[in-house]
C-alpha positions as a Python dict, from the first residue, in 0.01 Angstrom:
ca = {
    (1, 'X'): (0, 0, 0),
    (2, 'X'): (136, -48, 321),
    (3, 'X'): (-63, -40, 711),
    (4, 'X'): (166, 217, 783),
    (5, 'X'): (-34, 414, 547),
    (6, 'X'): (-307, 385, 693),
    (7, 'X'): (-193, 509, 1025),
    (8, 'X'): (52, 749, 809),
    (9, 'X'): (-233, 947, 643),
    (10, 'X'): (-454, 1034, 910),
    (11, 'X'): (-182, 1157, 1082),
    (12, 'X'): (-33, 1405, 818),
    (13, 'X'): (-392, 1522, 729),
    (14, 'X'): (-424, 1611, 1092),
    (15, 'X'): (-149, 1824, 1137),
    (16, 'X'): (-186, 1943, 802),
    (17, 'X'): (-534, 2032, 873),
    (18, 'X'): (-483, 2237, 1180),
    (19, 'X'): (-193, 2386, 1003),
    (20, 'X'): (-434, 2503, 798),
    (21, 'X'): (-680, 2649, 1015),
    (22, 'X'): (-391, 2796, 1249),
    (23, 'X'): (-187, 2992, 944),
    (24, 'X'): (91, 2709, 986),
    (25, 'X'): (63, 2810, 1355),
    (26, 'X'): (56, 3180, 1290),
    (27, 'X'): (396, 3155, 1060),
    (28, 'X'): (213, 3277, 783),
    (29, 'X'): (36, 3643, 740),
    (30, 'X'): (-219, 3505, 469),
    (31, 'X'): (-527, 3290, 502),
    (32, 'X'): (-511, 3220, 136),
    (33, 'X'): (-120, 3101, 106),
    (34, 'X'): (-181, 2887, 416),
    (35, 'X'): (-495, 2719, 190),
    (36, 'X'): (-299, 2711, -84),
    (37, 'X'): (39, 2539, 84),
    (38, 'X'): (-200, 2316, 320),
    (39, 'X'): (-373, 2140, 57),
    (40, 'X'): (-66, 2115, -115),
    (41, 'X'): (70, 1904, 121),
    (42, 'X'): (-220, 1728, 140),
    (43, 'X'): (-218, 1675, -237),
    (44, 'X'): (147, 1530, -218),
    (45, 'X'): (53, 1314, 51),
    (46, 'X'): (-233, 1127, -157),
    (47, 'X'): (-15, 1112, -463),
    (48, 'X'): (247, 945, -235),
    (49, 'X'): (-10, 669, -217),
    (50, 'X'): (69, 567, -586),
    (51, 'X'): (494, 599, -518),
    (52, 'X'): (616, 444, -814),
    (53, 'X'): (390, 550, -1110),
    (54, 'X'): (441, 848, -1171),
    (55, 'X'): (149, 924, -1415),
    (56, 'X'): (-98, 795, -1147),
    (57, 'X'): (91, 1050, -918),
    (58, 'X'): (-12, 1307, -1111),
    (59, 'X'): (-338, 1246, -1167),
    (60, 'X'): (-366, 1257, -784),
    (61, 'X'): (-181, 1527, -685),
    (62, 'X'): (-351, 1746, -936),
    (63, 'X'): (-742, 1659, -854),
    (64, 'X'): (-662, 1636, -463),
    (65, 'X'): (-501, 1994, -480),
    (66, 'X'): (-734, 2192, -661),
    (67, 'X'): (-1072, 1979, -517),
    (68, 'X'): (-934, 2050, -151),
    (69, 'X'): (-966, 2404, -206),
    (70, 'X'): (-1270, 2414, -331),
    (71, 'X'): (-1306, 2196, -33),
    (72, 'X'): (-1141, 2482, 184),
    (73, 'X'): (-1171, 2816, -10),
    (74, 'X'): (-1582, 2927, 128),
    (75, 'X'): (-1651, 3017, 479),
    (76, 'X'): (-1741, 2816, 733),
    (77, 'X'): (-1648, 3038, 1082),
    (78, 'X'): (-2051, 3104, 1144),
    (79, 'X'): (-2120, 2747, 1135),
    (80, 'X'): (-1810, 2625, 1366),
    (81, 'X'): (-1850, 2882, 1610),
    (82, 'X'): (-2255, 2774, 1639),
    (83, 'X'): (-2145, 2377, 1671),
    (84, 'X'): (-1865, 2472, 1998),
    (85, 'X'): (-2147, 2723, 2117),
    (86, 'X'): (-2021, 3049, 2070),
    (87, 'X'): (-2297, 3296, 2001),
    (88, 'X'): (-2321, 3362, 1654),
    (89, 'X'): (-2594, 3522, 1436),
    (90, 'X'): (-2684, 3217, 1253),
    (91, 'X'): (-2845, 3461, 961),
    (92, 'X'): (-2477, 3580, 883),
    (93, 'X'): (-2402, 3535, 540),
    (94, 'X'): (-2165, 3269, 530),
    (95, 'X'): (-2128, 2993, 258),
    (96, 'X'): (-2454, 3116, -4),
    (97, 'X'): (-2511, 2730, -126),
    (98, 'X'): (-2525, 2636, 295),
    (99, 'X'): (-2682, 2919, 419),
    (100, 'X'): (-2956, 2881, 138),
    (101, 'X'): (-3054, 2508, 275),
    (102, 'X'): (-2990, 2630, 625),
    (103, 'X'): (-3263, 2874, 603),
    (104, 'X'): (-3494, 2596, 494),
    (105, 'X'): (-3427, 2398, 776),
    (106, 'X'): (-3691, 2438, 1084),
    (107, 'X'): (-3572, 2613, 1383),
    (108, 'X'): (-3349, 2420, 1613),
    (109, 'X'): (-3070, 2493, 1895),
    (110, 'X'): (-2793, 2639, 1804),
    (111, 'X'): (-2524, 2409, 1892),
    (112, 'X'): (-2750, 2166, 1673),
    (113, 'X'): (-2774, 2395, 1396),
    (114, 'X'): (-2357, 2481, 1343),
    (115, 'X'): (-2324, 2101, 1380),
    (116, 'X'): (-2565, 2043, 1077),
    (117, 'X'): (-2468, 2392, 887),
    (118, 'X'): (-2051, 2242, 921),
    (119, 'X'): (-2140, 1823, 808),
    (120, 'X'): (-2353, 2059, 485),
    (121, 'X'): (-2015, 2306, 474),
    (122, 'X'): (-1757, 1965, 535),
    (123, 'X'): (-1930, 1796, 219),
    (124, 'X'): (-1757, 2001, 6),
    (125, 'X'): (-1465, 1712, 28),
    (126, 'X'): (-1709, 1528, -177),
    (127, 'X'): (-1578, 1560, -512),
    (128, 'X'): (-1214, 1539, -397),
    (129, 'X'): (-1354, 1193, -214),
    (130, 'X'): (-1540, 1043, -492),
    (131, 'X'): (-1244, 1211, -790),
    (132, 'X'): (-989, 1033, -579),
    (133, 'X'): (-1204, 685, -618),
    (134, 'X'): (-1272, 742, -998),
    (135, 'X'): (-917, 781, -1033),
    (136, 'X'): (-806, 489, -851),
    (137, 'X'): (-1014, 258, -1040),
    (138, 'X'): (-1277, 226, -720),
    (139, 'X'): (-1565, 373, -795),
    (140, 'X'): (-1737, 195, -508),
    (141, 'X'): (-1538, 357, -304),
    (142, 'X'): (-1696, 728, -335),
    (143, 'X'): (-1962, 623, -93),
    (144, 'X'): (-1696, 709, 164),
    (145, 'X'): (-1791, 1080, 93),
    (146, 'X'): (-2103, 1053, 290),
    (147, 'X'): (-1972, 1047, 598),
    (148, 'X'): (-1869, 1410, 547),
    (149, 'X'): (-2168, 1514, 626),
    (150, 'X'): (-2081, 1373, 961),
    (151, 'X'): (-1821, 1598, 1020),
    (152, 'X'): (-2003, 1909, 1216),
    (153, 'X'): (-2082, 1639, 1495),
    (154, 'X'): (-1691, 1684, 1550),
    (155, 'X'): (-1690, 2028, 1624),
    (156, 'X'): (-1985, 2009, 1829),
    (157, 'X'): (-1855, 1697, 2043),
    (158, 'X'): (-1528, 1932, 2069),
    (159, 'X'): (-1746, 2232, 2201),
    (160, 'X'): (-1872, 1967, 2506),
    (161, 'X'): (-1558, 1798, 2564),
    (162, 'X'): (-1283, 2026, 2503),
    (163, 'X'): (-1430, 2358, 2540),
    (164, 'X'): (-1092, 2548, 2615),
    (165, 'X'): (-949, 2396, 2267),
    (166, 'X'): (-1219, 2288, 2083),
    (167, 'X'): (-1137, 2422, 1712),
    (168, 'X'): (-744, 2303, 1773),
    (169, 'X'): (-914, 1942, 1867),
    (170, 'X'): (-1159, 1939, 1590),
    (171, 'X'): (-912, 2089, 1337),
    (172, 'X'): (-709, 1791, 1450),
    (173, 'X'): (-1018, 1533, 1454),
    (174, 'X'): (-1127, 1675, 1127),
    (175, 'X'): (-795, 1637, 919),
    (176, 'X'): (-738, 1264, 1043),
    (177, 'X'): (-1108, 1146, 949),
    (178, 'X'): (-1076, 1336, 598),
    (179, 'X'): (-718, 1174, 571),
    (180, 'X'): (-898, 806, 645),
    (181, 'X'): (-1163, 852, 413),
    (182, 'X'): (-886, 994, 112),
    (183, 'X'): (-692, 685, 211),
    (184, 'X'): (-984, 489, 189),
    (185, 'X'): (-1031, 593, -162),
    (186, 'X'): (-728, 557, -288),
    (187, 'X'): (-635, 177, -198),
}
């Protein structure tokens, strides 16, 4: 694989992220299809890794497309909105398997809480992560899917820094460091 993939992945994932979370910037009328075409995309562009064997292709395409939306398919709008600092009611159902460790969790601020409430949400790229490394013959690799969890600390540096665009920067941020990490378990 190239270092133009490298650059080449992050980049895609990023627009293809925000894509996502703007409705293919408000082109399309359904949440779902924009899931559903987004991780598509994304899916193609992780198979594209393996250009040339077209089995191997497969394989990809298939487990990055339907993990990613697991990945994207549950809620997460409580959580973001927390990490940027929008009030939110942080006992708003949300995501059941977050909100049910969330309300474990002691008290804390509630830009602190959506930031820890999203990395929880953002580790459902897990599987997709550590799939992607079985499949590539890397199993060493799936460690990579930790820093997932690391992922709500985007949205609430984007609430500080860029607080009159912080979901379009995150979005962004977001779908380049998931892009790095699928790249980086792939190769």
């Amino acid at each position: 694989m190239s270092s133009v993939s490298f650059v080449a992945i992050p980049v895609l994932f990023s627009l293809l992220n925000r894509a996502r979370g703007s409705q293919f910037w408000d082109t399309l009328p359904s949440t779902s299809a924009t899931r559903i075409l987004a991780t598509l995309c994304m899916a193609v562009v992780t198979a594209a890794t393996a250009w040339g064997d077209s089995a191997r292709m497969t394989e990809l395409l298939l487990w990055t497309w339907a993990s990613l939306m697991l990945w994207c398919v549950f809620a997460w709008d409580n959580y973001w909105s927390a990490a940027i600092g929008n009030p939110t009611d942080v006992h708003k159902p949300a995501c059941k398997a977050v909100d049910r460790i969330m309300a474990r969790l002691p008290a804390m601020p509630l830009r602190l809480w959506g930031a820890v409430a999203m990395g929880i949400r953002q580790s459902f790229a897990v599987p997709c992560l550590v799939g992607l490394s079985i499949i590539s013959g890397h199993p060493t690799h799936a460690a990579y899917a930790l820093a997932t969890l690391s992922f709500g600390l985007i949205y609430l540096a984007a609430g500080y820094v860029w607080p009159k665009a912080p979901i379009t920067v995150a979005e962004h941020a977001v779908g380049a460091a998931l892009g790095a990490l699928i790249y980086q378990s792939v190769i």
